[in-house]
N, C-alpha and C positions, 0 to 999 in steps of 0.2 A: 195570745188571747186578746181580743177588743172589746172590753167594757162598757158600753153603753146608757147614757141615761138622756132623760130627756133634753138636758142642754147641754152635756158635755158627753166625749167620750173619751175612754183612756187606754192606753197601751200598754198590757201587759207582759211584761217581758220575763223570760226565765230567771228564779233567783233575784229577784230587784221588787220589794214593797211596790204597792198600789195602794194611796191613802184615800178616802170617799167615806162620804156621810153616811150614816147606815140611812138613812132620811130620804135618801135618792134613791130612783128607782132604777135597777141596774140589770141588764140582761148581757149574758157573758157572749159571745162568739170565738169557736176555736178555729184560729186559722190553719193548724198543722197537726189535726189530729188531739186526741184526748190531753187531758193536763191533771195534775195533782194539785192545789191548794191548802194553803195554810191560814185561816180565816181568824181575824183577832177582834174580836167583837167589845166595846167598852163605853164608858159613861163617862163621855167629855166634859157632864159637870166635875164627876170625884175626880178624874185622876185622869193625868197626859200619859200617852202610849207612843210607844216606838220599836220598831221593828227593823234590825239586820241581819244582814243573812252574812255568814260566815264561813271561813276553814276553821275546821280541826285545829289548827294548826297555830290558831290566832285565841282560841279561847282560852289559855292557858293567862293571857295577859289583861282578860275582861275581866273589872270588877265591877260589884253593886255600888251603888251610894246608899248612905247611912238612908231610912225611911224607904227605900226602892225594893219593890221586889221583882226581882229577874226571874224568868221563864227560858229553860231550853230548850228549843223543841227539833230533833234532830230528822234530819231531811233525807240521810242514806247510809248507809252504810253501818257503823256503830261507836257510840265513843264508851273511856271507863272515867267511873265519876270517883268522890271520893268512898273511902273502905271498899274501892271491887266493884262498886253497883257498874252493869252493863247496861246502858240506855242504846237499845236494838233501833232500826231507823225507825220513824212514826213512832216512836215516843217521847214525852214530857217531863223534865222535872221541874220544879218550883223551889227558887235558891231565895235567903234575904242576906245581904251583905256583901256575898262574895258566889263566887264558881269554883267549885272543887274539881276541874278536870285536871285527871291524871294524863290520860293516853286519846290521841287524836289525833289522825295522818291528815296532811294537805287532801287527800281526796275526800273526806269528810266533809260537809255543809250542815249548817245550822242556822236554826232563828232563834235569833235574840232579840228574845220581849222584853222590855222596861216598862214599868207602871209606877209611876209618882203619885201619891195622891196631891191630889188641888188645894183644897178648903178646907179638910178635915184631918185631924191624925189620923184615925182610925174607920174610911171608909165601910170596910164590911161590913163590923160592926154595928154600927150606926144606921147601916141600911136595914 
């Protein structure tokens, strides 16, 4: 997919973040037929965001940091988290400290959100 905005454009590739302003004005074009996204919308005052995409296979060894709260948001397939829960493909859990994956094959993909806040302890909150 090609992103578009008025002075830049960007190349979106399968599996691989595209970072942009939400400020910019952005029109998608698909080169190869339809596409699915995963869109991370946030307030670069409160708090730095980051997005990897991942195996199965690999989240077993991701942790949080102390103040971070991580997002799994899984891309296909299915993983088991901790006590049993099934997170089915296209859905999300919300972790702080840690990642409780139990069960995750290499053909598994995921995104993994980080959010720091900036300035404040307690972002939400506050807002």
């Amino acid at each position: 997919m090609r992103l578009v905005g008025d002075k830049t454009a960007y190349e979106a590739r399968p599996n691989t973040p595209v970072r942009f302003s939400g400020s910019e004005s952005i029109v998608g074009h698909c080169n190869r037929g339809p596409v699915e996204n995963f869109n991370l919308i946030f307030d670069p005052v409160l708090v730095d965001a980051d997005v990897k995409i991942v195996l199965g296979s690999e989240l077993a060894h991701l942790a949080g940091k102390p103040g971070e709260i991580t997002a799994l948001h899984v891309l296909n397939r299915q993983i088991v988290c901790d006590d049993a829960i099934t997170l089915p493909a296209q859905d999300t859990c919300v972790c702080s400290d840690f990642l409780p994956i139990l069960k995750a094959g290499d053909e598994v993909l995921c995104a993994v959100v980080s959010l720091t806040y900036r300035h404040i302890s307690n972002g939400f909150d506050q807002r």
